[in-house]
ROKERO-774644 format. One record per residue: y, z, x of N, C-alpha, C in turn; residue number from 1; residue in one letter. Coordinates in pm, whole numbers. Layout:
N
ROVEX     n_py     n_pz     n_px    ca_py    ca_pz    ca_px     c_py     c_pz     c_px   voro   loke
ROVEX        Y        Z        X        Y        Z        X        Y        Z        X    NUM      A
...
***
This chain:
113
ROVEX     n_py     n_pz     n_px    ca_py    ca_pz    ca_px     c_py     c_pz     c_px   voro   loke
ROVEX     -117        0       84        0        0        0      124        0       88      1      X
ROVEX      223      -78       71      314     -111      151      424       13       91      2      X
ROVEX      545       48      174      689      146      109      780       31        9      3      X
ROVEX      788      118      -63      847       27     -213     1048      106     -104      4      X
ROVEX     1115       31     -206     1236       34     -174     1289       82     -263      5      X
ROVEX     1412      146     -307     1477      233     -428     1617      269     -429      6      X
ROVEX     1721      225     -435     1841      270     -448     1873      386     -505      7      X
ROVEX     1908      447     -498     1978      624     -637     2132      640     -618      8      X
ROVEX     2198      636     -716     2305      642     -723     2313      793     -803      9      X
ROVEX     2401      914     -700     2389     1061     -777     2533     1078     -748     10      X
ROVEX     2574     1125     -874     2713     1185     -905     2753     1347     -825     11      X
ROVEX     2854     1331     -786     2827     1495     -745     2890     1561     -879     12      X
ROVEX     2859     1693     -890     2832     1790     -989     2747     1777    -1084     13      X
ROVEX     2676     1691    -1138     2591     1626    -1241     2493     1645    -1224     14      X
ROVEX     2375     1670    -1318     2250     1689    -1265     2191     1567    -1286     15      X
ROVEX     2074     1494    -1188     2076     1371    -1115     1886     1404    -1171     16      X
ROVEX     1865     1282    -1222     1728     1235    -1238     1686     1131    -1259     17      X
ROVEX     1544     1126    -1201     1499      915    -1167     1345      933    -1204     18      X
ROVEX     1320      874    -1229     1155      824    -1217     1140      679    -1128     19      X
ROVEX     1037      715    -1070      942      624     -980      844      619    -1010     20      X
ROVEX      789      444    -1019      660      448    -1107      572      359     -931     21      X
ROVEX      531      393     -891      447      348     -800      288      272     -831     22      X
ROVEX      286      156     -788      167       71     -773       77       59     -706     23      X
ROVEX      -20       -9     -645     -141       20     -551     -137     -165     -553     24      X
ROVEX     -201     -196     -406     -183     -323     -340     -207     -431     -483     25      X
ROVEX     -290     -380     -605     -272     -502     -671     -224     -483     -807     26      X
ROVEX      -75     -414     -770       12     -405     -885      -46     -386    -1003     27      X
ROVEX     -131     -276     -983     -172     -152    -1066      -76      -26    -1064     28      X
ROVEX      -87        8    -1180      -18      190    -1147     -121      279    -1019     29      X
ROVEX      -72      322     -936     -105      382     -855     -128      555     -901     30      X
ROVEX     -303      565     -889     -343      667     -949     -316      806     -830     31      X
ROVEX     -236      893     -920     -242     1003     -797     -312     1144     -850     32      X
ROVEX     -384     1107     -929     -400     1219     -913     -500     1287     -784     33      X
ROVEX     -507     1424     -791     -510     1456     -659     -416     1479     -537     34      X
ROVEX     -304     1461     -538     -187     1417     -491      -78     1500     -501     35      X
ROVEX       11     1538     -389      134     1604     -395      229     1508     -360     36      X
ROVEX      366     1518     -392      482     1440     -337      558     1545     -306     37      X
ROVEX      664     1496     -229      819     1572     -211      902     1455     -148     38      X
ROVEX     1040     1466     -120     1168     1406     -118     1263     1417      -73     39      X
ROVEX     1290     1402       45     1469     1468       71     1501     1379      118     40      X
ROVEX     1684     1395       86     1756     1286      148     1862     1349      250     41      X
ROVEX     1860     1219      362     1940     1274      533     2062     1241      530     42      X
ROVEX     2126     1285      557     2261     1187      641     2230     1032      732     43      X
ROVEX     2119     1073      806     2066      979      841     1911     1005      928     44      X
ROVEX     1842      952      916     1700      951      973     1665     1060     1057     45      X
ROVEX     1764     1061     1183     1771     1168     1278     1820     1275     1250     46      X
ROVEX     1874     1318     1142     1943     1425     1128     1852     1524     1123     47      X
ROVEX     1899     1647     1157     1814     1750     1152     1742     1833     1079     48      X
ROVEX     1873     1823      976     1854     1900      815     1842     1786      722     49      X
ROVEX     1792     1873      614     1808     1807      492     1957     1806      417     50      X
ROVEX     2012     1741      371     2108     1740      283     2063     1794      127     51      X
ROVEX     1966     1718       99     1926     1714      -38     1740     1743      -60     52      X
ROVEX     1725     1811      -91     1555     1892     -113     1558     1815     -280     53      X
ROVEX     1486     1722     -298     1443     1682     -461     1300     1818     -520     54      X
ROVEX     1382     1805     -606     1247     1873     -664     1174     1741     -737     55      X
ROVEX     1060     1749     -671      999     1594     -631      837     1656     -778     56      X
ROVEX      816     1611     -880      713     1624    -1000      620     1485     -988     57      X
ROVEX      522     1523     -997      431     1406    -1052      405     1451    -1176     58      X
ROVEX      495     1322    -1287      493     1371    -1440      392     1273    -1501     59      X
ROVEX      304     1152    -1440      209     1112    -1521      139     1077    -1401     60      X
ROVEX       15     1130    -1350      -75     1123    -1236     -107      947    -1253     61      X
ROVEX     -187      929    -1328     -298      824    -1377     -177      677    -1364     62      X
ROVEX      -93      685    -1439       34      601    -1422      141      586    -1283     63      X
ROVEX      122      674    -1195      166      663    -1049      326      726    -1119     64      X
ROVEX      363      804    -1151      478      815    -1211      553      971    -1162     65      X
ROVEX      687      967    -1070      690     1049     -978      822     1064    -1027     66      X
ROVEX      881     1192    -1028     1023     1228    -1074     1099     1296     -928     67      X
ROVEX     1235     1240     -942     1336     1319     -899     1446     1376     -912     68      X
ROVEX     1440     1564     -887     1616     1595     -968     1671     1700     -893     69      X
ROVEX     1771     1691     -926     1863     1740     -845     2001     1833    -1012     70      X
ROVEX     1997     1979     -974     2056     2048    -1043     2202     2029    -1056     71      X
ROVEX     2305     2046    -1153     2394     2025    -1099     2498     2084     -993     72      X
ROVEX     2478     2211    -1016     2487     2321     -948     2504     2257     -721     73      X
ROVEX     2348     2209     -758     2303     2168     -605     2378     2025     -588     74      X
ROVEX     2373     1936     -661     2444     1842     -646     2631     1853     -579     75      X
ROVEX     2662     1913     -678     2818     1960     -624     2853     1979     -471     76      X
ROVEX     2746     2049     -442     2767     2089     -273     2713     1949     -190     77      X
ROVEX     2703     1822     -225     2653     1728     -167     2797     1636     -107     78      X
ROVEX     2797     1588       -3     2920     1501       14     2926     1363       -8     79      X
ROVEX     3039     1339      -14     3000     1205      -92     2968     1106       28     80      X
ROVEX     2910     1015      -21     2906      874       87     2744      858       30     81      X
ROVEX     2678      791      195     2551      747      204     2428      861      261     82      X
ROVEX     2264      856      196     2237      899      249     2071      819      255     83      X
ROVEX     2010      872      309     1891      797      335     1782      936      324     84      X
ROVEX     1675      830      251     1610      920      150     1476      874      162     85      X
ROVEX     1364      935      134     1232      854      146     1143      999       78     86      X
ROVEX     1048      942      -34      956     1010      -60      776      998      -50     87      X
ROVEX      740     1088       -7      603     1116       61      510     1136      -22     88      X
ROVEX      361     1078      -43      262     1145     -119      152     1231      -12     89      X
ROVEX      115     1326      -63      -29     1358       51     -151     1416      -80     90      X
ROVEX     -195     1332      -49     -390     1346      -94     -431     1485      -17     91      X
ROVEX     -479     1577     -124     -476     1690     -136     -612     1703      -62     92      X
ROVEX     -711     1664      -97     -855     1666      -12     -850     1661       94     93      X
ROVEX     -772     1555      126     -784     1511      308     -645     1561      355     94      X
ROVEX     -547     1601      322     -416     1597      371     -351     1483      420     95      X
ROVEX     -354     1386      400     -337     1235      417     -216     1255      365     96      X
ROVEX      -45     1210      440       51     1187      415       68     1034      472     97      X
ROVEX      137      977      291      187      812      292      331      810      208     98      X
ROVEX      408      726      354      555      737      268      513      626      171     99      X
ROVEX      548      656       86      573      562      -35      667      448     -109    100      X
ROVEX      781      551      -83      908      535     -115     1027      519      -35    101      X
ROVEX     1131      449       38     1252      494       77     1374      433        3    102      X
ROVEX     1507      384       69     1580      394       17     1763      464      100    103      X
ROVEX     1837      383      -35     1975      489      -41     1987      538     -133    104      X
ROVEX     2068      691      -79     2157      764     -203     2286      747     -223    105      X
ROVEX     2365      695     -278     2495      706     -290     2523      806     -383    106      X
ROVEX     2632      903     -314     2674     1003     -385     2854      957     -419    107      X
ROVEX     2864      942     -524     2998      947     -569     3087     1061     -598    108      X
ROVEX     3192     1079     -519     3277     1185     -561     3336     1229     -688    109      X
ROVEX     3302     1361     -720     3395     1442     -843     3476     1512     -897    110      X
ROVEX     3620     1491     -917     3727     1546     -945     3663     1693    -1045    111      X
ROVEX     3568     1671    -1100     3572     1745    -1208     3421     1804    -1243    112      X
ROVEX     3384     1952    -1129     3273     1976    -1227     3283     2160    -1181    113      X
***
C-alpha cells in the first residue's frame, strides 16, 4: 500500500475534524481492524516537538475509516501558517508501523475565539 496524500485546512480556535477513508493496493477499503493509528502535525519533519497531537480514532475498522480532531481549546494555541502532518497505522499482533497518510495543515488565523 503506497502513502495516500491529504491536505487539512484547521481554523485556529475551532474545533477541527476529518475523516480518512483508506484503501488497500486494489482500491478496496482497507481493513484495520486489529490496528492502532495516531497523528501529529510538525512545523516541519525535523522538528523536534509536536505542534499538534490528533486524537487519531478508528471509527469504522472494516471500512479503513480513520478520524482526526483537534479541540478547540487546543487548536487556539496553534500558530498559524504551514504544517506537515502524517498519520501512522501499527498492526497490533506484530507491531508493524505503516505511514499511511501525509500531507499539509494549514492553520488559518483567528481574530475571534
Amino acid at each position: 500500500m503506497g502513502v495516500g496524500y491529504s491536505d487539512q485546512y484547521l481554523e485556529q480556535g475551532a474545533t477541527f475534524t476529518t475523516t480518512l477513508t483508506l484503501d488497500d493496493d486494489t482500491n478496496s477499503p482497507m481493513d484495520l481492524t486489529g490496528f492502532s493509528a495516531r497523528s501529529m502535525a510538525r512545523r516541519s519533519y525535523s522538528s523536534a516537538n509536536a505542534t499538534i497531537v490528533f486524537d487519531t480514532t478508528i471509527i469504522d475498522a472494516s471500512n479503513g475509516v480513520i478520524q482526526l480532531a483537534v479541540d478547540s481549546a487546543t487548536s487556539a494555541n496553534v500558530p498559524a501558517g504551514r504544517l506537515v502532518y502524517d498519520v501512522v497505522i501499527k498492526e497490533l499482533s506484530s507491531n508493524v508501523v505503516t505511514r499511511v497518510v501525509e500531507g499539509i495543515v494549514y492553520v488559518s488565523p483567528a481574530a475571534t475565539y
